[in-house]
N, CA, C and O of each residue as an XYZ file, in Angstrom:
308
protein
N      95.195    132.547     94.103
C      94.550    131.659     95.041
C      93.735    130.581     94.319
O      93.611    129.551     94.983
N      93.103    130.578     93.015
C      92.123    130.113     92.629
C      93.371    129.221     91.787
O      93.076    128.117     91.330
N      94.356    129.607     91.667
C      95.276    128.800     91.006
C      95.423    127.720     91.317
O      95.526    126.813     90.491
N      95.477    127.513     92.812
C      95.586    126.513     93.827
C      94.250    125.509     94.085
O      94.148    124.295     93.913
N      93.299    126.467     94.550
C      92.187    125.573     94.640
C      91.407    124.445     93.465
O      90.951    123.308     93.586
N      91.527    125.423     92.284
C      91.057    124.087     91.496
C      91.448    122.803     90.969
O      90.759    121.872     90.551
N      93.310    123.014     91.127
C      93.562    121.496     90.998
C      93.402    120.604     92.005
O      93.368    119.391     91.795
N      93.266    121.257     93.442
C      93.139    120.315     94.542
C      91.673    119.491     94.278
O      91.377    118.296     94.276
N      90.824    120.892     94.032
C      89.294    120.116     94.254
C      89.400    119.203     92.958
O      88.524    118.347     93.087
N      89.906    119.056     92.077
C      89.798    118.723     90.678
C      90.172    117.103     90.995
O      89.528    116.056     90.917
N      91.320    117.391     91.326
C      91.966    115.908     91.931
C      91.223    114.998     93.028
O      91.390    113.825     93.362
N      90.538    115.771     93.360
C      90.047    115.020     94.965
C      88.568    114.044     94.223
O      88.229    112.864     94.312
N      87.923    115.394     93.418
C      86.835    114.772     92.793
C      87.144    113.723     91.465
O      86.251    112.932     91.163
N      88.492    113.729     90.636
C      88.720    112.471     90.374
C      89.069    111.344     90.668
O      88.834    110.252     90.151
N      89.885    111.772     91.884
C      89.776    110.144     92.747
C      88.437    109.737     93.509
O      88.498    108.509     93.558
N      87.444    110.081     94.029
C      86.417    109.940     94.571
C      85.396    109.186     92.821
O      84.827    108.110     92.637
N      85.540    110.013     92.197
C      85.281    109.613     90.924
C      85.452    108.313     90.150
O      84.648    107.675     89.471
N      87.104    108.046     90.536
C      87.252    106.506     89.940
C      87.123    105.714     90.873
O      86.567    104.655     90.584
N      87.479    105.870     92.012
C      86.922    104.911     92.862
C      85.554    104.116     92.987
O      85.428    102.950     93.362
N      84.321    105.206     92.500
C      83.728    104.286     92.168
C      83.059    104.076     90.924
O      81.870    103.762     90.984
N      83.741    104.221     89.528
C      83.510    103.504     88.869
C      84.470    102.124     88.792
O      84.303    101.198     87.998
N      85.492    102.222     89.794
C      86.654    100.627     89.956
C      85.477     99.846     90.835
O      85.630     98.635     90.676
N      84.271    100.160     91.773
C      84.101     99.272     92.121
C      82.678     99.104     91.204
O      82.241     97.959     91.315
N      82.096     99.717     90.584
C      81.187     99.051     89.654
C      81.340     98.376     89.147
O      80.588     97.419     88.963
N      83.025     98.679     88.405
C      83.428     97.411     87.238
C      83.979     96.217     87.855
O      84.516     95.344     87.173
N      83.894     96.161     88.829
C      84.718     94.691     90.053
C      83.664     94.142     90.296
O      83.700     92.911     90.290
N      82.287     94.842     90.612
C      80.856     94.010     90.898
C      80.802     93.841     89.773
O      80.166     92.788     89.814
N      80.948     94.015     88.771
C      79.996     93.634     87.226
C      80.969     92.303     87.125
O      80.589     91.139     87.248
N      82.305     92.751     86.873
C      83.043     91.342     86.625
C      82.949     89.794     87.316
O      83.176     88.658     86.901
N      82.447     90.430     88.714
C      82.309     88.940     89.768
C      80.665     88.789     89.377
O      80.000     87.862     89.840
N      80.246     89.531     88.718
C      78.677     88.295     88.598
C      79.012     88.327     87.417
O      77.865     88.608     87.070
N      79.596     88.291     86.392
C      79.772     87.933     85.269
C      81.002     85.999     85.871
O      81.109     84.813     85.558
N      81.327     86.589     86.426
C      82.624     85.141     86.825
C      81.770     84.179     87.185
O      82.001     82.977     87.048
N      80.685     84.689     87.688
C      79.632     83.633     88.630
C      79.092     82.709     87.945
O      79.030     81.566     88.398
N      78.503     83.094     86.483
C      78.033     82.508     85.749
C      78.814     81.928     84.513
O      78.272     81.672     83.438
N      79.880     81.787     84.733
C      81.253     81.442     83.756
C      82.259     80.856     84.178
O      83.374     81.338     84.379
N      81.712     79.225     84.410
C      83.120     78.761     85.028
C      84.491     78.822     84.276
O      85.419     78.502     85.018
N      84.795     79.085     83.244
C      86.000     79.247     82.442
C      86.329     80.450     82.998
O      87.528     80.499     83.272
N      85.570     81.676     83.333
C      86.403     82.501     84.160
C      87.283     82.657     84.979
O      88.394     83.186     84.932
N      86.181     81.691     86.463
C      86.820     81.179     87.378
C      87.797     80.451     87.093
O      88.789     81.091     87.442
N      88.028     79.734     86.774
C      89.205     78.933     85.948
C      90.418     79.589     85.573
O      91.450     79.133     86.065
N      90.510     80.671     84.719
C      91.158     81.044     84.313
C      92.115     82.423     85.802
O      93.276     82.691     86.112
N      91.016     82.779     86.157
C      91.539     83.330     87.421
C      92.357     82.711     88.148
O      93.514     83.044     88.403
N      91.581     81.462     88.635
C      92.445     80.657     89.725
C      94.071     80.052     89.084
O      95.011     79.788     89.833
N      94.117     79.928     87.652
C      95.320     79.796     87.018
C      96.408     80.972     87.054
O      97.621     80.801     86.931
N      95.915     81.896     87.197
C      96.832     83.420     86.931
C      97.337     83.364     88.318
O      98.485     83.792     88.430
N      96.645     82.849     89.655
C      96.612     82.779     90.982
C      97.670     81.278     91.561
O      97.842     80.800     92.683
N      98.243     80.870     90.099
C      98.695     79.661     90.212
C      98.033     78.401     91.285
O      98.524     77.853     92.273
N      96.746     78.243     90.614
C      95.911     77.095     91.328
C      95.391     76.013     90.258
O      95.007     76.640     89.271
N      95.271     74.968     90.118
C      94.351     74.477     89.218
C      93.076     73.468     89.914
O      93.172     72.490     90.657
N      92.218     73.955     89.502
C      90.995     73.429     90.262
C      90.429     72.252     89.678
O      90.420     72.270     88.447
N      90.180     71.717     89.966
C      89.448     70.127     89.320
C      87.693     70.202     89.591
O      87.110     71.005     90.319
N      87.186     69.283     88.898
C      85.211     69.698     88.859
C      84.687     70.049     90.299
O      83.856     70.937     90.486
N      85.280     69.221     91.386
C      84.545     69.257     92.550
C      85.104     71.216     93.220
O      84.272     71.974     93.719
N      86.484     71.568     93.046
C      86.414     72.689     93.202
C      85.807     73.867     92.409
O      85.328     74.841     92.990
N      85.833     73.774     91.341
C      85.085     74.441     90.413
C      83.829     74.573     90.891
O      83.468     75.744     91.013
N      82.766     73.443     91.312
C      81.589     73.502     91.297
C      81.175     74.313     93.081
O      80.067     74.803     93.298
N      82.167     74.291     94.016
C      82.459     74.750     95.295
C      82.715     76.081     94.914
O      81.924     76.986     95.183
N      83.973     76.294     94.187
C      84.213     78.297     94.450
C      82.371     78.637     93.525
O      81.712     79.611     93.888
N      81.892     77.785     92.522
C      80.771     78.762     91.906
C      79.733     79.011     93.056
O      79.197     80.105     93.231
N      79.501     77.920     93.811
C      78.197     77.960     94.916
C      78.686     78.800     95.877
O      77.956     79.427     96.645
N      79.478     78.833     95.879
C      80.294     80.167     97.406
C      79.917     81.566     96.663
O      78.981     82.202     97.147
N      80.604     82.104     95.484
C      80.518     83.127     95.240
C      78.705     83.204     94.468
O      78.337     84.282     94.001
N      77.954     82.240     94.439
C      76.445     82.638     94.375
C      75.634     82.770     95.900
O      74.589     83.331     96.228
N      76.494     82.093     96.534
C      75.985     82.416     97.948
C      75.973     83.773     98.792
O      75.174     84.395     99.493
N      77.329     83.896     98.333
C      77.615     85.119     98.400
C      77.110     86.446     98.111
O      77.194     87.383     98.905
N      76.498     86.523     96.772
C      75.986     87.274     96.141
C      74.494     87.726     96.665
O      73.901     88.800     96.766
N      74.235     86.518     96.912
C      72.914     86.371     97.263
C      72.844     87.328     98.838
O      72.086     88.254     99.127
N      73.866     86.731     99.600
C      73.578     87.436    101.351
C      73.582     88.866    101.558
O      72.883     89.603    102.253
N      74.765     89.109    100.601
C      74.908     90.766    100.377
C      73.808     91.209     99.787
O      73.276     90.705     98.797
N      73.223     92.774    100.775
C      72.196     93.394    100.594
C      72.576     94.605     99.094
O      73.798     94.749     99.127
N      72.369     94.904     98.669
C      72.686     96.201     97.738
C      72.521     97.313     98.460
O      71.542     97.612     99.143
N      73.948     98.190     98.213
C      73.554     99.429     99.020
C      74.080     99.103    100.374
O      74.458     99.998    101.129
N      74.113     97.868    100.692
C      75.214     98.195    102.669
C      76.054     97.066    101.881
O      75.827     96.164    101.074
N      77.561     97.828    102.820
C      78.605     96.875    102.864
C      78.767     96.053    104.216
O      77.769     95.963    104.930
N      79.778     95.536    104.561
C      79.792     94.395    105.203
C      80.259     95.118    106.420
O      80.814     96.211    106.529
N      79.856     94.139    107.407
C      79.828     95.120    108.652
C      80.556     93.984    109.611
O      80.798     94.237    110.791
């Protein structure tokens, strides 16, 4: 019986597990992008876009705006 149970719980608690260290490292990366327009840049290229100064300077103020409205600790409702 115990054969059974511990890979289930084992598994359950590593996906619960990476899940959120995937979203720690997705918040760390977007305020790291925030302050790095060559990031952004380079994103929106992989996304096949190329942005010129006036968009560049638009996606940075959106995603600081952004940052800013979101509370820590609640998601979006």
């Amino acid at each position: 019986m115990w054969s059974y149970i511990i890979p289930i719980v084992t598994l359950i608690a590593g996906a619960v597990g990476g899940f959120f260290i995937g979203v720690y490292y997705l918040r760390k990366q977007l305020e790291k992008m925030q302050n790095d327009p060559e990031m952004i840049q380079k994103m929106a290229k992989q996304m096949g876009y190329n942005l010129n100064k006036q968009q560049m300077q638009k996606a940075q103020h959106m995603m600081k705006n952004q940052a800013h409205n979101q509370r820590p600790g609640r998601g979006r409702r």
